[in-house]
N, C-alpha and C positions, 0 to 999 in steps of 0.2 A: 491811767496809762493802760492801754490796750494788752492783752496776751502775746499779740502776735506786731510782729512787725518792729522795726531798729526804732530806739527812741528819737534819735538825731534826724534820719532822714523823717520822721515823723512830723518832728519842730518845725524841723526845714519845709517843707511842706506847706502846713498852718502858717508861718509868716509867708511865706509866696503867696496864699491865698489873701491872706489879710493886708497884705502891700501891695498888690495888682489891682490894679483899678481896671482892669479890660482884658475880657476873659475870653474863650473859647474851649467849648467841650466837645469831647470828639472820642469814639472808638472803633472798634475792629468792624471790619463790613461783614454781610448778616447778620447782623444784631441780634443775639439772645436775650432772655429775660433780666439774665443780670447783668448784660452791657447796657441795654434800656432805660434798667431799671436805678440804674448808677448813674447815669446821661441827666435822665430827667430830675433824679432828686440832688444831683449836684450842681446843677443848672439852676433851679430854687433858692438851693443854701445860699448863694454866690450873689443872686437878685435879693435877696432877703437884710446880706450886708452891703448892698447901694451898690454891686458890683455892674458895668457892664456887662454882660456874659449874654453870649451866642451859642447854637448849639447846632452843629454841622452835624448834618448828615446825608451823605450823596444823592442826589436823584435818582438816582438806579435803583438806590433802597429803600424806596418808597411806592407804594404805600406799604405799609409795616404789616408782616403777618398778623393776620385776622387776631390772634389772642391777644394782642399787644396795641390794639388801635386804638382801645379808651384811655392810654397813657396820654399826660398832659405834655405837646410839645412845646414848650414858651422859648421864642427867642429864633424859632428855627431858620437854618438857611442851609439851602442845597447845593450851595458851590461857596468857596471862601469867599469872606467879603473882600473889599477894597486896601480895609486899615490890616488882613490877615497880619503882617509884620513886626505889628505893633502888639497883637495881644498875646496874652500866656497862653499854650494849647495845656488844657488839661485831658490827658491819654487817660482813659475807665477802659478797666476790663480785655487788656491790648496785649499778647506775648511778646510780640514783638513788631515795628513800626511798618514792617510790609504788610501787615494784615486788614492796614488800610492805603489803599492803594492812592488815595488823592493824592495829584502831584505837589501841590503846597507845603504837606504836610512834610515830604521828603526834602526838601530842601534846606540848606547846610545854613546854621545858625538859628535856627529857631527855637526858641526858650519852651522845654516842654517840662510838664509834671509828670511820671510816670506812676498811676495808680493802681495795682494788680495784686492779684492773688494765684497767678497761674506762677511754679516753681519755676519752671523752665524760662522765664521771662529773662530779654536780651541786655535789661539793663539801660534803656536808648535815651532815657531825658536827661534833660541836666541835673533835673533831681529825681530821684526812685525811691518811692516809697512802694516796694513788694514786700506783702506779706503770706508768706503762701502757707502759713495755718491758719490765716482766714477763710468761711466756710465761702466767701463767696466776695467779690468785689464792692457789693454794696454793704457787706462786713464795715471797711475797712470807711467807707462812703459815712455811714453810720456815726461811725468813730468820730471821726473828723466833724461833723456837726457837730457831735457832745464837746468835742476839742475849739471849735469856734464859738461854741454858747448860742446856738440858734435852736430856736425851740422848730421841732417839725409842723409844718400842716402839713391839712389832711391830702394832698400833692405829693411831699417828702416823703411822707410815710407809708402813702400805698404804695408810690415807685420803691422803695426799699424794700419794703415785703414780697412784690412782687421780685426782686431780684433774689432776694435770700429764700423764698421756696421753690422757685425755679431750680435755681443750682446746687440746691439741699433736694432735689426728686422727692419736696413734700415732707422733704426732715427721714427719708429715708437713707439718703447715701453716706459711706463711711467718713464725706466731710461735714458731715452732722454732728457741734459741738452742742456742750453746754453754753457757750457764749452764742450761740446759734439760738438758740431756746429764749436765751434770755433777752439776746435784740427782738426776737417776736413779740417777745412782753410788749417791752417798750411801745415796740410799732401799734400793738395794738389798745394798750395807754393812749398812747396818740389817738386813735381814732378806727384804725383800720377795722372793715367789717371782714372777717373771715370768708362767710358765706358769701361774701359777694364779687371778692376778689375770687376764690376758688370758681364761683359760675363763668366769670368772665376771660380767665385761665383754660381753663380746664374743661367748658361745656359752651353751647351754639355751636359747635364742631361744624365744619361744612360739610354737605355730600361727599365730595372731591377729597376732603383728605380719609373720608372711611373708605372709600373705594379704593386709592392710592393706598391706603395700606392693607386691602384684601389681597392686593396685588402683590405687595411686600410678604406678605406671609404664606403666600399658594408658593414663592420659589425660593423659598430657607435651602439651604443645601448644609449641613452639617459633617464636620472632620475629625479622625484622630479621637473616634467614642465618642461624638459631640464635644469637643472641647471647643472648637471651633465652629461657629454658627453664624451663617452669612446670606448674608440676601441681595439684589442686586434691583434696582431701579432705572429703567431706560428710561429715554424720553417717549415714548411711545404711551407707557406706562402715567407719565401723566397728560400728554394729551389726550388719551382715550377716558382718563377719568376727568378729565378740566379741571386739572390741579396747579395749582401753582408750586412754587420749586418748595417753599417753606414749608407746605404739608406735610414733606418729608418729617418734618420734628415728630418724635417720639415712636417713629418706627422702630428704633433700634430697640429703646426700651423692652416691648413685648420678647426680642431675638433673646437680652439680657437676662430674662426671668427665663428662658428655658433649664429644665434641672440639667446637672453638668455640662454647665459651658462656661469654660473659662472665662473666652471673649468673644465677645458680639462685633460684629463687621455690616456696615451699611453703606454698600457702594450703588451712586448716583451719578444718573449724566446731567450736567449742569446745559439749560436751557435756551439755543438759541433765539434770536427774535422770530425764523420760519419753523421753528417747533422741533426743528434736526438736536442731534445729542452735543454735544461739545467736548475736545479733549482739552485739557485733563480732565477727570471723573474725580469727584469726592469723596474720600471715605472716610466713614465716622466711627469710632470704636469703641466699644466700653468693655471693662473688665470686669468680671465677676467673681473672678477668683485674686485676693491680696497677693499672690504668690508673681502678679503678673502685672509689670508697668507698662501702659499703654503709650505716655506718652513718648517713652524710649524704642517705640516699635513707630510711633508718627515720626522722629526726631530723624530716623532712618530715611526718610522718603523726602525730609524739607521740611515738616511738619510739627505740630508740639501741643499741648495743651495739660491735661492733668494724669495723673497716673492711672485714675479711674475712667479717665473720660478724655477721647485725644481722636484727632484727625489730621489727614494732607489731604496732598491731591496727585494725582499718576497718572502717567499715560499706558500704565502697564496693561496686559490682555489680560483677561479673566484669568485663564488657567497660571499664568506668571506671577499673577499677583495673590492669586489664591495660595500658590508655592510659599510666596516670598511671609505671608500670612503665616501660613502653619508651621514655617521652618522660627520665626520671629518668635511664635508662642513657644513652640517645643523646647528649644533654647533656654526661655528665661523658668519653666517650670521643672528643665531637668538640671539647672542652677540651684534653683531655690532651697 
């Protein structure tokens, strides 16, 4: 039995998997390492026990940012099939069910699994298993194999590695457990190569996104002593570098490692088809300092994710939203 997560909805869970004959997997649109990385190795487990299983994911969002294209997609389809009605949707990685916006998926009666690790999550399938002291969604993905008796290949096992060092920032961030450590093992029992997942991660970087984040780092604007440390991305900003919008990932990072700052802010214009900016704008947050929940300053705006790590989206002005920022941090640190 797992650390984290209700044991009933857990059960409940495992037989849904193990009594569905016809499957569907599916998560939040942009896909991160550990929505991916949960995608593809749950997709496997599911084939592995003679399951039907399909694995949806939009046209829009493909092709898959550059670090993430040696994942193995087996099953894929880019709009719901025909039989959509008839199979179980299994939700990875999802706060909540607008965060994918296919119209299928909304529609009233649909048998869903809800599989998460973010706290703030809406609760929306008919069955929810959230466990949000899991270090990461394929935590829990993990789990659930050892729970069903399917031994990982080497597929299962890199897609979960790569999910669980993704959203561990390399085993740096505070959701960095000892059970975190230890699925590593496993995965790499399994087979996983370290080094070669870390190259394929983390290195062939394109031009486009070093340039894209020269640009990210020439207009930091920092507030309140630096507590506050923000950068801003037009679209301009990536057409002049021929960046695609994904590149964005890990800019905020370098904002976060500056010394005192609370929290890091990375607002982006999301990218028309003629290359114009789009409203709303994205912004991405991370906290540096414990004293300060992020995703209760996202939650404000629409938005949600983890206390470390949280975004919406706004049509707010720079200077309105930069207000609504610094007034959100001041708050919860002269709380604390």
């Amino acid at each position: 039995m797992p650390e984290n997560g209700d044991r009933s909805s857990r059960e409940e869970v495992l037989e849904e998997l193990r009594s569905s004959d016809k499957l569907i997997v599916v998560t939040h649109e942009n896909p991160d390492g550990d929505a991916l990385g949960s995608l593809v190795a749950m997709q496997e487990i599911l084939t592995k026990l003679g399951k039907d299983c399909l694995t949806f994911i939009d046209s829009a969002e493909l092709p898959l940012p550059h670090e993430y294209r040696f994942l193995t997609l087996s099953g894929l389809v880019s709009s719901p099939p025909d039989d959509f009605p008839e199979r179980t949707i299994v939700f990875l990685d999802c706060g909540n069910l607008e965060r994918n916006p296919a119209e299928a998926l909304q529609r009233p009666g649909t048998h869903i699994l809800n599989i998460d690790h973010h706290h703030d999550n809406t609760r929306f399938g008919t069955v929810n298993l959230v466990a949000d002291d899991a270090s990461c969604t394929a935590e829990i993905v993990w789990d659930l194999m050892h729970g069903l008796e399917v031994e990982p290949t080497p597929t299962i096992a890199e897609a979960l590695y790569v999910g669980l060092i993704t959203d561990t920032g390399r085993f740096m961030y505070e959701n960095t457990t000892a059970r975190a450590h230890l699925m590593a093992a496993d995965l790499i029992a399994a087979g996983v190569s370290v080094p070669d997942v870390y190259r394929r991660v983390y290195e062939g970087v394109p031009y486009g996104k070093l340039a894209l984040l020269a640009r990210g780092l020439s207009k930091i604007e920092r507030y309140d002593g630096g507590r506050l440390t923000v950068t801003a991305l037009e679209a301009h900003d990536f057409v002049e570098s021929e960046a695609l919008e994904s590149y964005s990932e890990g800019v905020i990072d370098h904002l976060r490692a500056v010394k005192g700052t609370a929290v890091a802010a990375l607002v982006r214009d999301r990218i028309g088809e003629d290359g114009d900016g789009m409203r709303p704008r994205k912004v991405s947050l991370r906290a540096s300092d414990d004293r300060v929940d992020v995703s209760a300053i996202a939650r404000a705006q629409g938005g949600g994710g983890h206390r470390g790590a949280a975004g919406f989206t706004t049509s707010m002005e720079w200077d309105e939203l930069v207000t609504f920022l610094r007034e959100q941090v001041a708050r919860q640190l002269e709380m604390a």
